[in-house]
C-alpha positions as CSV (number, residue, x, y, z in Angstrom):
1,X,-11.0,-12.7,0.7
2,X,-10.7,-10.4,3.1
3,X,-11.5,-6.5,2.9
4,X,-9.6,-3.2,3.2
5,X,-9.3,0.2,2.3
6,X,-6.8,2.6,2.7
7,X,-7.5,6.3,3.6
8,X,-4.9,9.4,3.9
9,X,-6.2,11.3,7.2
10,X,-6.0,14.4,5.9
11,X,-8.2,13.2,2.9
12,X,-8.1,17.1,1.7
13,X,-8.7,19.0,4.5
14,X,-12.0,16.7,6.2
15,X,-11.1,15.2,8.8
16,X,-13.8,14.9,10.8
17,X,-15.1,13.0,7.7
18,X,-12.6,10.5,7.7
19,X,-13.4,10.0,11.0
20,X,-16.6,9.0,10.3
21,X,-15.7,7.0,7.4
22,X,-13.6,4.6,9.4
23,X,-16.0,4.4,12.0
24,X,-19.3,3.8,9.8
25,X,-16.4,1.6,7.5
26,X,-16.3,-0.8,10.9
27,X,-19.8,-1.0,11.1
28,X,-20.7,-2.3,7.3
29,X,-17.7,-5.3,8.4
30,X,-14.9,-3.9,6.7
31,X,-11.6,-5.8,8.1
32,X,-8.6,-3.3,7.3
33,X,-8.1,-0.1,7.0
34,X,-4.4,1.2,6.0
35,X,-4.0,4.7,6.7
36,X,-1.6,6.2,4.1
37,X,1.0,8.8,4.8
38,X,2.2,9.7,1.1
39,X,3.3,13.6,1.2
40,X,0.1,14.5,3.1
41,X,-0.5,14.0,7.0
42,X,1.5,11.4,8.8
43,X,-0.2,7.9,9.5
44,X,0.4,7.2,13.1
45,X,-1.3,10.4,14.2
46,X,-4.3,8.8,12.8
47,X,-3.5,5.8,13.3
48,X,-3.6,6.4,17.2
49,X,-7.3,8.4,16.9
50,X,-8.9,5.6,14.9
51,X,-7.7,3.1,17.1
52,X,-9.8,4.8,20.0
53,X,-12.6,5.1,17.6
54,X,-12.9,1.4,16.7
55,X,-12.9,-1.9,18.4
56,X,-13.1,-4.6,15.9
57,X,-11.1,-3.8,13.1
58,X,-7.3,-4.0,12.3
59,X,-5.4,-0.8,11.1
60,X,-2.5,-0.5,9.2
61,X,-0.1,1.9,8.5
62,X,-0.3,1.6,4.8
63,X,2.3,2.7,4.4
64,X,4.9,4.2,6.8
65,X,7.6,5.7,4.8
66,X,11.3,4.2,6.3
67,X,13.4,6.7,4.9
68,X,11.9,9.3,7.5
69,X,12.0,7.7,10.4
70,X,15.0,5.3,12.2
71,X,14.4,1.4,12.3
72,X,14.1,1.7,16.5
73,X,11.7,4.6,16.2
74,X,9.5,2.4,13.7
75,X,9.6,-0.4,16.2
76,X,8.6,2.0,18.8
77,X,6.0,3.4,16.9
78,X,4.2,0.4,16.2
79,X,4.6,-1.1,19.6
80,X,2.6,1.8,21.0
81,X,-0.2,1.6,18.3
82,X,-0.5,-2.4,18.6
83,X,-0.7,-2.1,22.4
84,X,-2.9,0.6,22.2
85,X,-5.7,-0.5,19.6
86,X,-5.0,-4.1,21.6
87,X,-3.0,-6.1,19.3
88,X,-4.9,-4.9,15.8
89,X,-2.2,-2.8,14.5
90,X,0.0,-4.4,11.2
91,X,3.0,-2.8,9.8
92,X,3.0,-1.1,6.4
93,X,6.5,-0.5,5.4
94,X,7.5,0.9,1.9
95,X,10.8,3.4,0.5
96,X,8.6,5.5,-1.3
97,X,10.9,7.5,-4.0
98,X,13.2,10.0,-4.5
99,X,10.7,12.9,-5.3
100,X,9.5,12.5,-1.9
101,X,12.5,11.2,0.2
102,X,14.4,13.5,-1.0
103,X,12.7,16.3,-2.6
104,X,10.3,17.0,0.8
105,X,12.7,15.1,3.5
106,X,15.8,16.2,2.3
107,X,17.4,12.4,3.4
108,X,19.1,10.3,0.3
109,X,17.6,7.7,-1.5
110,X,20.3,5.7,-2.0
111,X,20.5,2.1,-1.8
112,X,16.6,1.3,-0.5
113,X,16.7,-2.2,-1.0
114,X,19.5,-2.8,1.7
115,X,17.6,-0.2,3.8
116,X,14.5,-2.2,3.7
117,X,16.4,-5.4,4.3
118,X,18.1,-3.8,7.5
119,X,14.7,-1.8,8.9
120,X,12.6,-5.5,8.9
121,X,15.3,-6.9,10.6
122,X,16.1,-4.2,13.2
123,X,12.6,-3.8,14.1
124,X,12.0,-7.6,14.6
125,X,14.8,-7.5,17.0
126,X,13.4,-4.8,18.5
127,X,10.1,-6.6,19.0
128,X,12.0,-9.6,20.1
129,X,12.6,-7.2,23.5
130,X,15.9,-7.7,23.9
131,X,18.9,-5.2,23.9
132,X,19.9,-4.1,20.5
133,X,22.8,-4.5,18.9
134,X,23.0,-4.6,15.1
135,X,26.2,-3.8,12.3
136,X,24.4,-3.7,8.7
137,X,25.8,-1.4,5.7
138,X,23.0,0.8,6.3
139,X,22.7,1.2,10.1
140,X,24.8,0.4,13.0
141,X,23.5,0.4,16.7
142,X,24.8,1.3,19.0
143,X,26.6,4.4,16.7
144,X,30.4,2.7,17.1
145,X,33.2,5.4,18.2
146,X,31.3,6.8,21.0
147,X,30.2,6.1,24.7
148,X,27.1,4.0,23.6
149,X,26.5,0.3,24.6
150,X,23.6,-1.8,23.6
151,X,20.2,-0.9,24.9
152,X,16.2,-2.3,25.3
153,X,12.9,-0.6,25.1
154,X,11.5,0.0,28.3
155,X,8.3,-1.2,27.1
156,X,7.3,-4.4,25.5
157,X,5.0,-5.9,22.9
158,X,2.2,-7.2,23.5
159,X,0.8,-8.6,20.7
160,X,2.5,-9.9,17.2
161,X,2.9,-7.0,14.4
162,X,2.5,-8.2,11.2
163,X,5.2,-6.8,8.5
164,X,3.3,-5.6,5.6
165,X,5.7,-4.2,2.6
166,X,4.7,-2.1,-0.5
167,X,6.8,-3.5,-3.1
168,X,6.6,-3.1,-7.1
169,X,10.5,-3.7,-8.6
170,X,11.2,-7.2,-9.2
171,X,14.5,-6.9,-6.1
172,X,12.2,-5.4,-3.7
173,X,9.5,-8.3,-4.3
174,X,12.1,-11.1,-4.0
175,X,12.5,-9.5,-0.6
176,X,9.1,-9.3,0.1
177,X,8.3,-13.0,-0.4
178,X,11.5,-14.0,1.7
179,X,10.9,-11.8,4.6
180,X,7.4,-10.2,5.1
181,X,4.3,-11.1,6.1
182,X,2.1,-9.6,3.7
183,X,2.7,-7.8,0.1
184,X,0.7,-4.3,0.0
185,X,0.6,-4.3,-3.8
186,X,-0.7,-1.7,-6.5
187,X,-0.8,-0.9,-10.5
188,X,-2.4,-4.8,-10.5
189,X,-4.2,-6.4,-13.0
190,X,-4.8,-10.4,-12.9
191,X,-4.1,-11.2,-16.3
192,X,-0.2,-10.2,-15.7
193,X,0.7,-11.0,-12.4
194,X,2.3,-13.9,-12.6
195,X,5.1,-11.9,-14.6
196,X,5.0,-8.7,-13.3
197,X,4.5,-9.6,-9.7
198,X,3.9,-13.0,-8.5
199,X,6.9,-14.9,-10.2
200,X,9.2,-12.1,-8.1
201,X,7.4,-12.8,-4.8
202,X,7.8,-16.7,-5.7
203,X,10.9,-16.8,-5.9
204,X,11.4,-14.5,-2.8
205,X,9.5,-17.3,-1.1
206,X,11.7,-19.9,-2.5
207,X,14.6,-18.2,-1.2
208,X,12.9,-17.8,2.7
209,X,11.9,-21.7,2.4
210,X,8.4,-20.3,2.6
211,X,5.0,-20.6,0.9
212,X,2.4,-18.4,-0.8
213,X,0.3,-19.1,2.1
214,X,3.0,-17.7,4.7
215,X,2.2,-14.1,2.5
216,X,-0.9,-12.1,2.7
217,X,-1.0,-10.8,-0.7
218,X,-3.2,-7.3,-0.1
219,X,-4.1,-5.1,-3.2
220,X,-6.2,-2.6,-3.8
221,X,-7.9,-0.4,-7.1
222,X,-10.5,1.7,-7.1
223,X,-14.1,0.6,-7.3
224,X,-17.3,2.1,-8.2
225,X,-20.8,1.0,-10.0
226,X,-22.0,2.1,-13.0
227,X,-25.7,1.9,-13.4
228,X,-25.3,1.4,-17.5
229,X,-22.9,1.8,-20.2
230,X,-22.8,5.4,-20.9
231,X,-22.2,6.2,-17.1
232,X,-19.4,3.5,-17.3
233,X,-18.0,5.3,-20.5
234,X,-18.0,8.5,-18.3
235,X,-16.5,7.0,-15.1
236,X,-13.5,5.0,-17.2
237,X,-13.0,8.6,-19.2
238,X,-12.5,10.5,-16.1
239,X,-9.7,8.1,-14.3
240,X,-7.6,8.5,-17.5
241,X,-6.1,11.4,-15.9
242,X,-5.8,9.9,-12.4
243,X,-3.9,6.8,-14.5
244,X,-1.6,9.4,-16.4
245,X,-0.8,11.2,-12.9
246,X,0.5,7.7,-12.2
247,X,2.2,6.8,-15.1
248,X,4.3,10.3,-15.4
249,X,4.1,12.5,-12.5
250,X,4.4,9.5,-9.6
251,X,8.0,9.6,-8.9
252,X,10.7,11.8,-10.1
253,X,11.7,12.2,-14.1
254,X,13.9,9.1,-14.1
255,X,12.2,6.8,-11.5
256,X,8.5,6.1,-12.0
257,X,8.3,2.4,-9.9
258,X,4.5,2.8,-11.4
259,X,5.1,3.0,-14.9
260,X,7.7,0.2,-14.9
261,X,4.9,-1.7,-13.3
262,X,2.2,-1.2,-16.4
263,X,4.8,-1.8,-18.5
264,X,5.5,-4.9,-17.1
265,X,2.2,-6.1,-17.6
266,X,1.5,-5.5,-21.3
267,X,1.7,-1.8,-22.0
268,X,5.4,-0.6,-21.6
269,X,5.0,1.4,-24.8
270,X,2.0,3.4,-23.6
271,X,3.2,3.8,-20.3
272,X,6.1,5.4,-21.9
273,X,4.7,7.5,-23.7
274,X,2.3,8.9,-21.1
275,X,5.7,9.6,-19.2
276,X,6.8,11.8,-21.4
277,X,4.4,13.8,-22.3
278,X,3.5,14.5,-18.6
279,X,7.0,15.1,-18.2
280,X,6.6,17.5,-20.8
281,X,4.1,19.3,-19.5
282,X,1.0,18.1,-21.6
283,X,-1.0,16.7,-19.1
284,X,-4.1,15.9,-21.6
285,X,-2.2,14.5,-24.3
286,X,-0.6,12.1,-21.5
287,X,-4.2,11.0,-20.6
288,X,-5.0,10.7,-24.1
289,X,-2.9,8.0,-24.6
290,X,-4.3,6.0,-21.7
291,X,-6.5,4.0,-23.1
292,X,-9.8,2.3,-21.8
293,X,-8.2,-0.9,-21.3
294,X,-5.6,0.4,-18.9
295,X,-8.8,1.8,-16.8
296,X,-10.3,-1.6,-16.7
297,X,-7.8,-3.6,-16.1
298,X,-6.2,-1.7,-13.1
299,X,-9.6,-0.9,-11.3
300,X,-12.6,-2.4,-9.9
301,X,-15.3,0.4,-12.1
302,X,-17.8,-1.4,-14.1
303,X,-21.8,-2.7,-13.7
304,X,-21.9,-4.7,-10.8
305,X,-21.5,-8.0,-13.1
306,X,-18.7,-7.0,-14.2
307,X,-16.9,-5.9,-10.4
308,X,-18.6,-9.1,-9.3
309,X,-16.6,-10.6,-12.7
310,X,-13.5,-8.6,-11.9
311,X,-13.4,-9.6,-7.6
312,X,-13.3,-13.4,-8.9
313,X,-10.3,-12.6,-11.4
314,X,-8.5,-11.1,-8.5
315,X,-9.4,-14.5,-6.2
316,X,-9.0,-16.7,-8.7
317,X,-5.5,-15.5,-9.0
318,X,-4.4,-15.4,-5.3
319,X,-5.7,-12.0,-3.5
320,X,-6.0,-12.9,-0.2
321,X,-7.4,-9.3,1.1
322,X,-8.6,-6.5,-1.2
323,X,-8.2,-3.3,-0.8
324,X,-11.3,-1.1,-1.7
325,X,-11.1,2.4,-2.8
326,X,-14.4,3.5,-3.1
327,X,-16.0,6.4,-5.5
328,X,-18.1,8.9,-4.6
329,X,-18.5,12.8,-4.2
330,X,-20.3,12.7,-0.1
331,X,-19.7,10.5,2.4
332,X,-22.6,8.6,2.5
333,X,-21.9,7.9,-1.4
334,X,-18.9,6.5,-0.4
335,X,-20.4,4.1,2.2
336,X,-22.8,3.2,0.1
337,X,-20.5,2.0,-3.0
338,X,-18.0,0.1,-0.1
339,X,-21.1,-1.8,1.6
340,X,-21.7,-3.1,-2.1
341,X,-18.7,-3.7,-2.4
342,X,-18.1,-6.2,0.8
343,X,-21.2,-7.7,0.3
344,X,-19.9,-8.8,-3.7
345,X,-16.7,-10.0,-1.8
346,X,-18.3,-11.9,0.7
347,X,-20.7,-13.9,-1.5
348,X,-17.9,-14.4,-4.1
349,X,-15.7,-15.4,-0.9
């Protein structure tokens, strides 16, 4: 397997620390890092900074949200940032959700999957360098009506860019297996993949006359050692809230892509639950009913047998590249639990 993290720049205000996190993050042999735009600082800002920082590693935008930007100025985005970092720049595409398209952009939300669809393919045309010309339901260029006729970039790419999508509903990872290189998956635990995710991607696959191996499948949890039981009992006790955030504030009140993941995977009931009592306002009752299982089975926390245990669960079941979050309160905690981490994954790999 291959290892990643993903980081959001403004990573609460320090980012000078970041800085040094990706930098240091290169050093130990880490092989991704996604930078993460969320409803924080945008990604290719970064994106661009890092790049100068670094020389070995790829970067991703991890992901860059479509429903903010047209397909052209994505294309053009990630055609500067490849050429720039020399060719190590992939593509993180996702829709995000309404609570953030449309509650902080103020753009609808309507219809993402044919969005998606329509963005790959404009910005693969784009890539392609010639003049573009496209008529989708979603986007039409040039704009018909006016003066307009078809146009190119005047610059070129360089290198290949990778397509990375973050998917969770069963539609969007059909699409994902038929038309992207690489699945930036969440809310993952091995025991219920193959219904919750891989079965979706399969047949997505199918439909592209493609193969698992034509699809980097990327996830990522949280990781972090626990030098003995009751530290681990503390560590799983403190996510519970993180996990309820998930479960019932992620999204808006009707559209939680999160929770319908858990609850394909086993714990629809509790998921639901934790909805709507967050939803309700009772933040600790919702983390009450997360239970220690959830924690477990979502993250990479534990003794370092049983993260070692866990890494091998997640190979043995088809992660190509891991995404590593890792825990701690000072940077140098933080680089210390991520070298532990790469070296597990490289002896496990």
């Amino acid at each position: 397997m291959r290892t990643a993290t993903t980081i959001e720049a403004s990573g609460g205000g320090r980012w000078s620390e970041q800085v040094d996190f990706v930098v240091e993050a290169e050093k130990l042999g880490l092989d991704i890092c996604w930078v993460a735009e969320a409803w924080g600082s945008d990604g290719p800002s970064a994106l661009g900074y890092y790049a100068a920082r670094t020389e070995r590693m790829l970067l991703g935008s991890g992901i860059m949200q479509i429903g903010t930007r047209t397909p052209v100025a994505v294309a053009q985005t990630a055609i500067a940032l490849s050429n720039l970092s020399g060719g190590r720049f992939l593509l993180g595409l996702g829709v995000s959700g309404p609570q953030v398209i449309e509650g902080l952009h103020g753009v609808p939300f309507a219809r993402p999957l044919a969005r998606m669809r329509e963005t790959v393919e404009i910005v693969r045309r784009v890539l392609e360098g010639g003049k573009i010309s496209y008529s989708g339901t979603e986007f039409r260029i040039p704009l018909p009506g006016g003066e307009a006729v078809p146009m190119r970039l005047s610059m070129r790419a360089d290198h290949p860019i990778p397509i990375y999508l973050a998917t969770l509903s069963p539609a969007m990872l059909r699409l994902t297996g038929e038309i992207a290189d690489g699945w930036l998956g969440t809310s993952f635990v091995p025991e219920g993949a193959a219904d919750a995710y891989f079965r979706y991607l399969d047949e997505g696959l199918a439909r592209g006359r493609r193969y698992r191996a034509d699809l980097d499948i990327c996830q990522g949890a949280e990781v972090a050692f626990a030098p003995d039981e009751d530290a681990l009992r503390q560590m799983v006790a403190g996510r519970k809230k993180e996990l309820a955030f998930s479960l019932g504030g992620m999204g808006s009140a009707s559209t939680n892509f999160y929770n319908q993941a858990y609850g394909r995977q086993g714990w629809a009931e509790i998921a639901a639950e934790v909805h709507e009592r967050w939803q309700a306002g009772d933040r600790d009752g919702a983390a009450e009913r997360v239970t220690d299982e959830m924690v477990l089975g979502t993250t990479l926390i534990g003794t370092e047998s049983m993260v070692r245990s866990r890494l091998r669960d997640w190979r043995d079941v088809g992660v190509d590249t891991v995404r590593l979050y890792p825990a701690g309160d000072t940077l140098d905690a933080r680089l210390s639990t991520l070298a532990r981490a790469i070296e597990i994954v490289r002896d496990i790999s």
